[in-house]
Each structure stands twice: as structure tokens, then as C-alpha cells.
N, C-alpha and C positions, 0 to 999 in steps of 0.2 A: 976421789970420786965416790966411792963406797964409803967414806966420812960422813959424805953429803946426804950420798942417798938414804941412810943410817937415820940420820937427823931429821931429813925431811919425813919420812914414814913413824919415826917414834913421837914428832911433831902432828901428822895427820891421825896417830893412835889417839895421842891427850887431847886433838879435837872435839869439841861439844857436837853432836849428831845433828846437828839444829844447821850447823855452820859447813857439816861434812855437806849435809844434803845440798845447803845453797851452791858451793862448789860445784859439787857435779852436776846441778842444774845448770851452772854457769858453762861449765865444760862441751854438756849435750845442747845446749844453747850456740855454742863457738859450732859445733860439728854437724848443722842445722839438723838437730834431732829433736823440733821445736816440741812436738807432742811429749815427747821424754822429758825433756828438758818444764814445760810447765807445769806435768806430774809430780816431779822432783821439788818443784818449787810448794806443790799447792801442802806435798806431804811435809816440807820443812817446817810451813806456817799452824801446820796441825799438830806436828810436833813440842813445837813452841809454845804452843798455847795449854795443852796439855798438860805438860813437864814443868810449867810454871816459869820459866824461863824469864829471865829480865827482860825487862821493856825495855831496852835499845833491843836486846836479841830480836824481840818478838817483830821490833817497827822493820829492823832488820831485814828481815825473813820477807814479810809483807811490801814493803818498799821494791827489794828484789820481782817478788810475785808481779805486783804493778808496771813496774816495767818490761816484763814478760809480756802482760796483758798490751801496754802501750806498744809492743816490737811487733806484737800480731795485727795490730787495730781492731783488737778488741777493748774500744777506748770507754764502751760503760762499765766492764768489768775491772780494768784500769781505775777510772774514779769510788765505783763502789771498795775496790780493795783499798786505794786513799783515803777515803774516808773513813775507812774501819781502823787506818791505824793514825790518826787523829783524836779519834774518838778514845780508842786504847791510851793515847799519851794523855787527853785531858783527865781519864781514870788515876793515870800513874802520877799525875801533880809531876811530869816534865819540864822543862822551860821551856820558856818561848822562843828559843834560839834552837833547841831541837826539831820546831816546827816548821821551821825555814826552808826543808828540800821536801819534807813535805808540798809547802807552797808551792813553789820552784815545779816540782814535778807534777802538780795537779794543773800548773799554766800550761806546760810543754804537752800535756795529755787533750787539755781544752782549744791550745793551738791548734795540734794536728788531726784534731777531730772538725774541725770548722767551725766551732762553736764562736758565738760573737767575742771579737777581741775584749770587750769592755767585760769580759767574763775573765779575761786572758788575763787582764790591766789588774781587777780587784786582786787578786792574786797578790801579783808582784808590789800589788799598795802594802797588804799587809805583810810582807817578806819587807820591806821599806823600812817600816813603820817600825817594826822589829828590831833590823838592826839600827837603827838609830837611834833607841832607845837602849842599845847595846853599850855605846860610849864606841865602837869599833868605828871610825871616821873610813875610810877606804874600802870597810865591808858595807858600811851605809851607801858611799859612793854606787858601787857596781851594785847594789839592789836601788838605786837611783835610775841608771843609767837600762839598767832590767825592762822597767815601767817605761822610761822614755823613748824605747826601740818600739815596744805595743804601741803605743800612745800614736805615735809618726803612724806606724801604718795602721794603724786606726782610723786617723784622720785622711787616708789613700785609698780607703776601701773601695772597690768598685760599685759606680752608683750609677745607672743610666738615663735618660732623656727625663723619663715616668716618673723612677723616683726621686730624681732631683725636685721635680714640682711639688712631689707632696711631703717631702723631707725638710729639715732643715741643714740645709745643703751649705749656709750662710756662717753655721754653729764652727766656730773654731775652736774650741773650749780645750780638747785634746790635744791638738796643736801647740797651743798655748802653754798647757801644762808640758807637757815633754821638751818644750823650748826650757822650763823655769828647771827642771830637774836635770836637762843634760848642763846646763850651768849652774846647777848645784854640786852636782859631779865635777864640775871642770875646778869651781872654786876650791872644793875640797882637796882634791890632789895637787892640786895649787899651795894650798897651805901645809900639805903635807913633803912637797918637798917635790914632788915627781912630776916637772912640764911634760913629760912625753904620754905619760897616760892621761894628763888634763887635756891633752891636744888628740888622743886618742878618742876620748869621747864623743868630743863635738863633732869630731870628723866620723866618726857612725854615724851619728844623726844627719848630718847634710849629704854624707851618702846615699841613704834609702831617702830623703825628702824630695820630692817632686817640683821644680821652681812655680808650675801650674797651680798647686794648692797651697805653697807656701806663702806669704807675704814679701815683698821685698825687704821689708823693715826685720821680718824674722831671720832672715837669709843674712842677711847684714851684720846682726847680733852676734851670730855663731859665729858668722868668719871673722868678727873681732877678737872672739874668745880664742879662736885657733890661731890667729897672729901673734896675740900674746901671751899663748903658750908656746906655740914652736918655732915664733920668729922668723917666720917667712907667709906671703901670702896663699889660703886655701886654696887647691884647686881640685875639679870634680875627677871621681876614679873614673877610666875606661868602664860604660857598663862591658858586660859580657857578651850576651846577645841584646840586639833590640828587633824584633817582629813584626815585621810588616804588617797589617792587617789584624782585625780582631773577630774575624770570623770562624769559621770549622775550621779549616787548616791550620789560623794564629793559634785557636785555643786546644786544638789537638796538640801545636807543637809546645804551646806553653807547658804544657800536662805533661807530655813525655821529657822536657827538657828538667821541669823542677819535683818531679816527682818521681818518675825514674830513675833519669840519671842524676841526681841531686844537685845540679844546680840550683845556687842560691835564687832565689824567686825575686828578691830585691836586687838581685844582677842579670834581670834575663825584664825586660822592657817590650809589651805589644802597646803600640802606635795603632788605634782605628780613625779614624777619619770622620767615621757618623757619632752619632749623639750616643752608642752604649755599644755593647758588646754583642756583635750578630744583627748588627743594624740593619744591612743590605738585606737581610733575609724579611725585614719590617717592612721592606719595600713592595715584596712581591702583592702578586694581586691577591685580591682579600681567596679567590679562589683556586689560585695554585696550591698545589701539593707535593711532597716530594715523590718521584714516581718509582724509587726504588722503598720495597715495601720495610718496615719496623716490626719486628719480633724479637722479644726477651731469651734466646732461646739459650744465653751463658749457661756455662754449667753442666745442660745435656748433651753439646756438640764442643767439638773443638774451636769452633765460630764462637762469633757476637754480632749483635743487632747490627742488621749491614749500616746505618746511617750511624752509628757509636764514632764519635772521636777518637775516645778513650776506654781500654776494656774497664770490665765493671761500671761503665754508664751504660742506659739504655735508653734512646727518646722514645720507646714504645712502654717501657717501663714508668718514665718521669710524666709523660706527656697523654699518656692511655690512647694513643694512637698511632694505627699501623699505618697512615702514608700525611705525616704531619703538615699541615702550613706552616708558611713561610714567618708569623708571630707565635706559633709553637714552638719552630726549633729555636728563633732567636731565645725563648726563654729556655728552653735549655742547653746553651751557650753559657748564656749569664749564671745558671743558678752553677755551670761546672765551673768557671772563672770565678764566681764570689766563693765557692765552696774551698777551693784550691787557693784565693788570697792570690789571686794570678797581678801583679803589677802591668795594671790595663792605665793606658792615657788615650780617653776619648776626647771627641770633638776636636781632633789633633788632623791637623797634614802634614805628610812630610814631603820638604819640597823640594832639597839635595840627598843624594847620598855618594860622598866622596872619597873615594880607596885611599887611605896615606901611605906613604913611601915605605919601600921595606915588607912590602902583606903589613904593615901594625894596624891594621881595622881601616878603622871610617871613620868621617864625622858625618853624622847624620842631623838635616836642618828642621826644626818643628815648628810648625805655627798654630798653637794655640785658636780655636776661635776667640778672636774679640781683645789675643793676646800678642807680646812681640815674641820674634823669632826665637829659637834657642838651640843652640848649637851642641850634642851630645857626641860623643867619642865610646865608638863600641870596637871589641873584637870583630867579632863576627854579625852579618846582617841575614834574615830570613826574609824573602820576600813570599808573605801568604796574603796578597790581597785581593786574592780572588778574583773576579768577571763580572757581576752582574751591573754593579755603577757602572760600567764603560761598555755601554754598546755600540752595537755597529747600526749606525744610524744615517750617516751622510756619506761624504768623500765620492767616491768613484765606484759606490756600488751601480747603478743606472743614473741616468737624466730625471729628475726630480724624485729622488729619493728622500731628500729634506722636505720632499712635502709628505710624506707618510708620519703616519706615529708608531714608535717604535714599540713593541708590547711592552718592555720594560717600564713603560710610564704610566702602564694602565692598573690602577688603585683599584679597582671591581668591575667583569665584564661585564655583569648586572647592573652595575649602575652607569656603563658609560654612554652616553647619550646615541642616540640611532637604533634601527630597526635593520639597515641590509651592509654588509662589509662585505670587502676585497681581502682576504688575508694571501701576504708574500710570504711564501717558505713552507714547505708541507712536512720539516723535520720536528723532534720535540714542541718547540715552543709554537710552530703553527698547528698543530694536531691540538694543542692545548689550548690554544684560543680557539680553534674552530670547537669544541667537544665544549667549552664555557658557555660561548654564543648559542648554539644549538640548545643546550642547556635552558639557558635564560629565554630560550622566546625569539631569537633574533635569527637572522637566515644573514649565511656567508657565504661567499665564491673564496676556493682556496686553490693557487694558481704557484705551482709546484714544478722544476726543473724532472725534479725525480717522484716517482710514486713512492711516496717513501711509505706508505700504508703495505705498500706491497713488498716491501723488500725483506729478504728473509735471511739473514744471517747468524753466523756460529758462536758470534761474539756478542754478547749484550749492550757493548758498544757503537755499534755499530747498524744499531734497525732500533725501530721503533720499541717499548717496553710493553710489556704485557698490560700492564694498569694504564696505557695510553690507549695501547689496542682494544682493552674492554670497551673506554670510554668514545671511543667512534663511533665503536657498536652502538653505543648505548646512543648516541649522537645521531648517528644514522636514523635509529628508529621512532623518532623524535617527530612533531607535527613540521616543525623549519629543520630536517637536515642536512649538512651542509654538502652544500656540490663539490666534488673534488677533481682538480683537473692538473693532469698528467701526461706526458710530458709537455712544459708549456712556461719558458722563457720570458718572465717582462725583461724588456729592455727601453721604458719611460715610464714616466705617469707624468700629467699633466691636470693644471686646476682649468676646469672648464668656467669661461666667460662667465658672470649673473646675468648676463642678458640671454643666456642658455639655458638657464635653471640652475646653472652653478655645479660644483660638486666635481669630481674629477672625473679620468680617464685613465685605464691603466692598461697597456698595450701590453703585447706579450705575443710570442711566435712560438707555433709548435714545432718537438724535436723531435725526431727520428725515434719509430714503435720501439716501444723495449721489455725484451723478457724475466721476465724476476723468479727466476727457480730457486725452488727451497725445497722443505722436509714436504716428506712425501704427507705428512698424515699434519698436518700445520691449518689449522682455523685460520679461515681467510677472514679477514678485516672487513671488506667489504665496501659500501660504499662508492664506487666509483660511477663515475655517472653511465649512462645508457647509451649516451649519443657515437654515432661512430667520429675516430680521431680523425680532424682532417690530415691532410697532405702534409706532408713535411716544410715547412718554412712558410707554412700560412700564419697569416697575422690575424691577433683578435685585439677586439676594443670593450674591454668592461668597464661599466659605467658604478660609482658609488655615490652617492651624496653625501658622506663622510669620506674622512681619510681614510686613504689605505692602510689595514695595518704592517708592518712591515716585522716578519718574524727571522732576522737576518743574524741573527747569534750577536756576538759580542768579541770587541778587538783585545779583552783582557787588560789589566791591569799593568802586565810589566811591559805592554807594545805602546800603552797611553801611555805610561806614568815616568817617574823619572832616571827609571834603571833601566829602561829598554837600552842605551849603549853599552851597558854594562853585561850585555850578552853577546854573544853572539847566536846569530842566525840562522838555519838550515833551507835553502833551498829559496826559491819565491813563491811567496803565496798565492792560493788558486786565485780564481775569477771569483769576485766576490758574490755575484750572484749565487755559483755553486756551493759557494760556502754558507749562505743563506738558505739552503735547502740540507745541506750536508753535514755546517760545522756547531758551533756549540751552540746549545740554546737555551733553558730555560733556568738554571738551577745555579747560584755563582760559586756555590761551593761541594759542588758532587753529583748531581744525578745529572749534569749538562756537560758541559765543552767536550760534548761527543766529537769522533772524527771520522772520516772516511776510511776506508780501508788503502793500502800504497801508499803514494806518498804524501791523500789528503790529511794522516795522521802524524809524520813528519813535517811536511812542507810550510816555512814559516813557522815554528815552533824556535824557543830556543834552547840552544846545545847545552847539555851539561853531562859532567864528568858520572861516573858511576857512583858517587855519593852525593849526587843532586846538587852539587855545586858548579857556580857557573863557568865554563873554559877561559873563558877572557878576565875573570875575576876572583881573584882568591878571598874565600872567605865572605863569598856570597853564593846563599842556598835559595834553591825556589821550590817550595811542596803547594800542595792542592791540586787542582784539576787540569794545572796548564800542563804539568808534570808529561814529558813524552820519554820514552827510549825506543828507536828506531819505529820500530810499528806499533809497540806497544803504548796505547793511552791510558794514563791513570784516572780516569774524570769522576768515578764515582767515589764518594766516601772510602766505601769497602774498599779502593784498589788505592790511592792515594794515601790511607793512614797509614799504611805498611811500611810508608817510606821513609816513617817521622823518625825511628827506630833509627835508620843510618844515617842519618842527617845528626841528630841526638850525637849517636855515637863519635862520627868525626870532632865535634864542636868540644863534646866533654873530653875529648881523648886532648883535643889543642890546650883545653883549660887546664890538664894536669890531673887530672882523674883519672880513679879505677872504675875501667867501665865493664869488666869481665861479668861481674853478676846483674848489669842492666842486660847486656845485651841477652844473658839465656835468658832473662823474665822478659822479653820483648819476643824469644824464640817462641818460648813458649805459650802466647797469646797472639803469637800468629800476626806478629806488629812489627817485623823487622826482616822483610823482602828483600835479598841480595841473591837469589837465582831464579835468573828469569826462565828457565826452563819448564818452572812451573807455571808458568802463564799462557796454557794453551788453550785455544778454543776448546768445548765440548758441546755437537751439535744435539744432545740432549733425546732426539729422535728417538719415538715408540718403538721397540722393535717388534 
């Protein structure tokens, strides 16, 4: 032992100082003593240049540096330090074969920075290009197969509805190439002697390839090349995860899943349903807005922007607005999914997802639009597909409730045609229509179970939000402010005769007076009309010449869609009317599927285990707004992201991962909620 240690210390004396310093940079690097550690590095490369030091020492020294810079993401100080030892080897008359990790590490640095692949691609052409002109057949191979991995997801990038039309969306070119070099790769090892890494290549590429972008004919090609290298037919890997939904929730959990916990990104699959990413949110009326407000405030608080997905985004930052629309935050969805290279498949349904035998995952069924089905095999399934495509529009809310229009469908109140409405529901989403209307010029009757302008509660989930309550105000004091009326049950509407004048009828009984105590020193909302309440269980008859609008929340996603058996259920759900005044409303990814307090926050919800997975199904997670535990509701952003962190953790811990330093970098951003103890009201009250 004293031999060794002997040798090893008379070995680090005859060390060059150049080489000592990269060590213990490397060492305070290992001991995340990052700042020491890039110190050590910057003094080694100044060392080197100083001392005269030979050019491998010097690329040496700098290469090390670079990747310091690339471990921080500090990804322009990373290429500026590439390029300077580029530039130093073209001085030194190097070869072109020492330029090659150069290459290699200026792709992985342009990768991870999101800079366009086809930056990524020139790279690895000329690291190609190189060896192949090396005479090295096997080294040319995998700087082949380099380019051919870009090339694939190149040609996968996330493109949405927009810029499919003004793209050329049609261009296969990448495609194409990365098909001609993973069977140039395959021939070569082929002739070199080795079928299992010829059959290794192809089956990379038809791994990450998409069947939706691919060609059949392309598809076809590889899996002959892999038949005839490894003598059996190709078949596709289990993805890992595949995601429900390409909204806040999808692309929050895509985020934490491939960038936290490093899941491979080409192993983790979000399925949306609309034309791009954050579609639903394209939906809303041109004049909704989110009602929880956006501040940049990272960095000074131990918070982030309540509406952030992902810490270090910010939609007030990206978007320069404190209470975004619903085509603001879609675009900042999209710009976080293309930044991140997130494996999105739009204009996608999925129309099964079925548990295989044993927990071994699912298969989950896609249909393409315009396309045939296709059957996928994952681990594990998220379901984040949010609320607002699936309202609650018919069924057995009242007797003609299919004859209202749901607000969901309304594209601008401003422009939708009439002058006087009936609005049903006086929670989020009727306070929102009434305060648009109002807005615009138009006079509304809004016909409310509960005065929900007046209700004053501890939870913010639970009453009206401040940026609603201003906009009453502001509604109220308006030349057409809207009538608001309280407590006051429809139970029909009806389309009256044209021999009547046409136009309907919407009936409704009032409920028994009710007291709304709150903070003592609380700015009343206001509004409420003058007239005295009548009697308890008198009926009224309000008349519209439009539809009524009907502000009834929405039945979600996994009670429409095709997982609903694949839960189970808590309780029976209220009276639908009350949940039209009570339950979710306006927002499908966070600032809505508000609940009542008891058991309107439970009741009909479905059950899942303390890691967001469902009790009846293993290895099915549901995050976003539907998200409940006991009385607690997760509906906004801010309370829902929290959860991605443990959902993340189980999935990566199933995969084989070391998840120990995600989960303290998710502790520490305040992104990975496992005690609810801290989820107490605080009534906030002036003292």
C-alpha cells in the first residue's frame, strides 16, 4: 500500500502544472465545488498558453474548460471556448482527425442549448466527412450513424397547425438523408464483419422515428436492413412514458421528466389531440385571460411565476404579460416544447389505453388524423389531458340544457351576435362572461345557485379571484351592467314558439336567503341587484332572444375519455346544476376546475395513490387540475406543478435511475410536494 501511495505522489510531483490543475478542477467538479472547480480550470488554460505548452496540452486544458462551461449551461461561453481551440489547432497545422471531439462537443453544446438541429447536423457532417476520409471504416460508420440520429429528429421537430402552412412541412430531405447514412452504417459493419452492430444501427433509427412522419416505404427499408442483419423480424421498443395531452400539465411533465430526471426524450412520447402544442388554450375566447396573475419574480423569492410550468420559465417574462390569453400561453407551451426538443405527436387521438398482464405497461391505440391506427407499447402512461375540450354541455344537467351554448364555444364575446343574454352559472366562468358582455356593450341576466360574488373564502380555490372581482367592479359600473341574481335555481329552458317572437325561456326557482361571512375589512364586489328576494321556491321566467349561455364547468378529460374505467371513483357526484355554479370553470389547465369546499372537492373525483397514480391501475399517473387529495384541490398551475416532481420520481426510480439529485433540485424549486401539511389556508386578513 505505501508502494502505491509512493508511486502515485512521485507520479503527481513529475506532473506538468497544466495537467495537475485540470485534475483538481476535475476533482472539485466531482465534489460540486462548481465555482472552484471552473477557477481551476480557467487558471490551467492560462497556464498553458503562457508556458508554451503543446497544443494537444493547450486543446486539452480548453476542451476540459468547455465542458465545464457546457455542465453549467453556460452554453456561449462553452462554444466561444470551442472555437478558440479550433482556431489554436488550425495555428498549430493539427490534423483533421484531432478536430473530430472538437466537432462532436460543439454538436452536444448546440444540442443542449436548443439551437436548430441542422446546426447540430453541420457538425457531425463534418466529423463524417473526416473520418471517412481517415480510411477508418467503423470510425466513419458511428460518425454516420452521429448525423443520422440529428437528421431523424430533425425531421420530428415540433411544428404546429401555423407553421405547418407557411413551412415546408412536405420537405423530407433529412429524412431521407439519415435513412441513406444509417444504411451506410449498416453496410459497413456488414462488411466489416460485425451483424450485431449493423443491426444496432438501424434499430436506433426506427427507434426515435415516428410511423406519422415516416414513409411506409422508409419504414420498410430499415426493417429489411435489420432482418438481414440479425435474422429475425424488427419490432418497436416499449416507449417509456407516453403523455396524455400536450398542454401545461403534458409539457410541464415532459420538462421534469427529460430534463430533470433525464429521461431519454425519444423515450418519453406527448400524444395532443389538436393541431400543436397548447391547442386547447387556442380555443378560448379571444377575450379570456388567465386569472391567476404572471410575475417574473425567480431569483428574489423562493417562488416563480404562479402560471411557470417549468422553473426558470416565466409566461410574464416570455409573453410580457401579467394575466395572459389563451394564444399567448399556447405560444408559450410551444416555444418551451421546441426549446426542449420535447417528442410531441399532434393532430393525434388516442383511442385505447390497455394495461398488459403482469403491470408490463400498455398498449396504447393512435390515430393519426387523416391516418391508420397505430398501436404503441409503453411503461408507464400520464394522463394530462386536461378539461376544457370536454364540457359539460347536455346530459342531465336541467330539461333543455342542449339548447344553451356552452361558453366553451364562444370565439369573442365581442363579436358574438345579440345585445341581451341569460348567463347559467355565477362561478369563474359566468363572472367571465358576464364582465366580457358588460365590457362589450351588451346587457346580461346572470342566474346563480350561489352568490358566488359574495362568497369569501380562506382558500383561493375556493371564491371568486381578485382579477374577477375587480372586473365586476369594473362591469358593474359600465352603461349595460349585468344584473346578478342570487340565490336562483334554473331547472329548464325552453325554445319559445316563432309565432311568439321566438327566442327562449329560462325558468328558475329561488333558494332559501343566504349569509356569506367573510373578513371583516374584505371590498365587497358589489353588484347585486336592488330588488327584494322573493319567497323561497318562487319561480321566475326570463326571457332571451339568444341562447342561454350555459357557464356549467366541464366533465374533464379522464370522465369523457377512454381511461375513465381505469380509475376509480370517490363518492357520487353533486347535482349538476350545483356544480355549474360551484365546479370547474374557465381555464383547462390551471386557473379553473375549481371545487367546492367538503365533499364538492372530493366527490366524483378520481382516487389516486400518494404518488398520483391511479389505485385500480398500475402505472397510470394523472397531473393537472383534476389532481384531488381528500379536500385538497390542485386546479391552479402553481398547486398542480408541484406534483410533477413525484410522479417524475416514481416513473424514473421504475426505469432504473438514480433519482437522488433530481429530487433535491425539484426540493429546492419548490416543484416536488410530498407534505401536505403545508397546504393550509391563510385567511390573509388586515390586522
Amino acid at each position: 500500500m505505501a508502494v502505491a501511495i509512493g508511486a502515485a505522489l512521485r507520479y503527481l510531483s513529475f506532473k506538468h502544472p497544466v495537467s495537475r490543475l485540470v485534475d483538481e478542477s476535475k476533482r472539485l467538479h466531482r465534489k460540486k465545488a462548481y465555482d472552484a472547480s471552473l477557477a481551476a480550470a480557467i487558471e490551467a488554460c492560462k497556464l498553458a498558453a503562457a508556458d508554451g505548452s503543446s497544443p494537444p496540452q493547450q486543446q486539452s486544458a480548453l476542451l476540459h474548460l468547455a465542458a465545464l462551461h457546457h455542465a453549467m449551461n453556460r452554453f456561449d461561453d462553452a462554444l466561444s471556448t470551442l472555437n478558440e481551440v479550433e482556431a489554436k489547432m488550425t495555428e498549430a497545422k493539427m490534423t483533421d482527425l484531432d478536430l473530430v471531439p472538437v466537432l462532436h462537443a460543439r454538436a452536444e453544446v448546440l444540442e443542449s442549448s436548443g439551437k436548430p438541429l441542422a446546426l447540430v447536423a453541420a457538425q457531425f457532417t463534418r466529423a463524417r466527412d473526416i473520418r471517412k476520409r481517415s480510411g477508418r471504416a467503423m470510425d466513419a460508420a458511428n460518425a454516420a450513424m452521429n448525423l443520422a440520429r440529428v437528421l431523424t429528429c430533425q425531421s420530428q421537430e415540433v411544428v404546429d397547425v401555423a407553421s405547418k402552412a407557411s413551412s415546408n412541412w412536405a420537405d423530407v430531405a433529412p429524412l431521407q438523408q439519415a435513412e441513406s447514412l444509417a444504411l451506410e452504417a449498416h453496410g459497413i459493419a456488414l462488411a466489416a464483419g460485425d451483424a450485431s452492430q449493423a443491426a444496432g444501427f438501424v434499430d436506433e433509427i426506427l427507434d426515435i422515428l415516428r410511423p406519422s412522419v415516416a414513409s411506409s416505404a422508409t419504414i420498410e427499408r430499415l426493417c429489411a436492413a435489420y432482418l438481414d442483419a440479425a435474422g429475425k423480424e424488427w419490432t418497436r421498443k416499449p416507449l417509456d412514458v407516453v403523455v396524455v395531452g400536450g398542454g401545461a400539465s403534458g409539457v410541464g411533465m415532459g420538462l421534469m421528466l427529460t430534463k430533470i430526471f433525464k429521461v431519454k426524450s425519444q423515450r418519453v412520447l406527448l400524444v395532443e389531440r389538436g393541431g400543436g402544442v397548447g391547442e386547447s388554450f387556442r380555443q378560448w375566447p379571444k377575450e379570456m385571460r388567465f386569472i391567476s396573475p404572471s410575475f417574473n419574480q425567480q431569483g428574489w423569492t423562493k417562488s416563480f411565476d404562479l402560471n411557470s410550468v417549468a422553473y426558470g420559465t416565466s409566461p410574464a417574462f416570455t409573453l410580457h404579460a401579467e394575466h395572459p390569453t389563451g394564444e399567448q400561453y399556447a405560444n408559450y407551451l410551444r416555444t418551451l416544447a421546441a426549446k426542449a426538443k420535447l417528442n410531441v405527436q399532434c393532430s393525434t387521438e388516442v383511442k385505447t389505453v390497455r394495461p398488459l398482464p403482469n403491470e408490463e405497461g400498455f398498449e396504447v391505440e393512435l390515430v393519426p388524423a387523416g391516418g391508420e391506427p397505430t398501436i404503441l407499447r409503453s411503461r408507464y402512461v400520464i394522463w394530462a389531458a386536461g378539461e376544457f375540450q370536454y364540457p359539460r354541455a347536455s346530459g342531465a344537467l336541467f330539461p333543455g340544457s342542449e339548447l344553451c351554448l356552452h361558453n366553451s364555444s364562444v370565439r369573442s364575446w365581442k363579436e358574438l351576435p345579440g345585445e341581451d343574454f341569460v348567463v347559467i352559472g355565477g362561478y369563474e366562468s359566468g363572472m367571465d362572461a358576464a364582465s366580457n358582455l358588460a365590457t362589450c356593450g351588451k346587457r346580461c341576466t346572470v342566474v346563480s345557485s350561489t352568490a358566488c360574488w359574495r362568497v369569501q373564502t380562506e382558500d383561493p380555490s375556493t371564491e371568486l379571484a381578485p382579477y374577477t372581482a375587480e372586473r365586476i367592479r369594473a362591469a358593474c359600473a359600465t352603461p349595460t351592467p349585468p344584473r346578478l341574481l342570487a340565490p336562483l335555481r334554473v331547472f329548464a329552458v325552453e325554445r319559445r314558439e316563432e309565432a311568439d317572437g321566438g327566442g327562449f325561456v329560462v325558468r328558475a326557482r329561488w333558494g332559501p336567503p343566504t349569509e356569506h361571512p367573510g373578513g371583516e375589512y374584505r371590498e365587497s364586489v358589489g353588484g347585486a341587484t336592488a330588488e327584494e328576494q322573493p319567497v323561497e321556491g318562487t319561480e321566475v321566467s326570463l326571457y332571451t332572444p339568444q341562447q342561454p349561455v350555459l357557464c356549467a364547468g366541464f366533465e374533464g378529460s379522464i370522465l369523457s375519455g377512454v381511461a375513465k374505467d381505469l380509475f376509480e371513483w370517490s363518492g357520487e357526484k353533486e347535482e349538476k346544476q350545483d356544480e355549474a355554479d360551484q365546479g370547474a370553470g374557465q381555464e383547462e389547465e390551471g386557473n379553473e376546475g375549481k371545487e367546492k369546499e367538503g365533499k364538492g372537492c372530493a366527490a366524483g373525483a378520481p382516487l389516486l395513490t400518494e404518488d398520483d397514480e391511479s389505485t385500480k391501475t398500475a402505472g397510470l399517473f394523472l397531473v393537472g387540475p383534476a389532481v384531488r387529495h381528500g379536500e385538497l384541490s390542485f386546479c391552479f398551475v402553481y398547486k398542480f406543478r408541484q406534483r410533477f416532481g413525484i410522479v417524475a420520481d416514481v416513473i424514473a426510480r421504475g426505469l432504473g435511475l438514480d433519482t437522488k439529485e433530481a429530487v433535491h433540485e425539484c426540493r429546492e424549486m419548490n416543484m416536488f410536494l410530498d407534505d401536505f401539511t403545508c397546504c393550509n389556508a391563510a385567511c390573509g386578513e388586515t390586522c
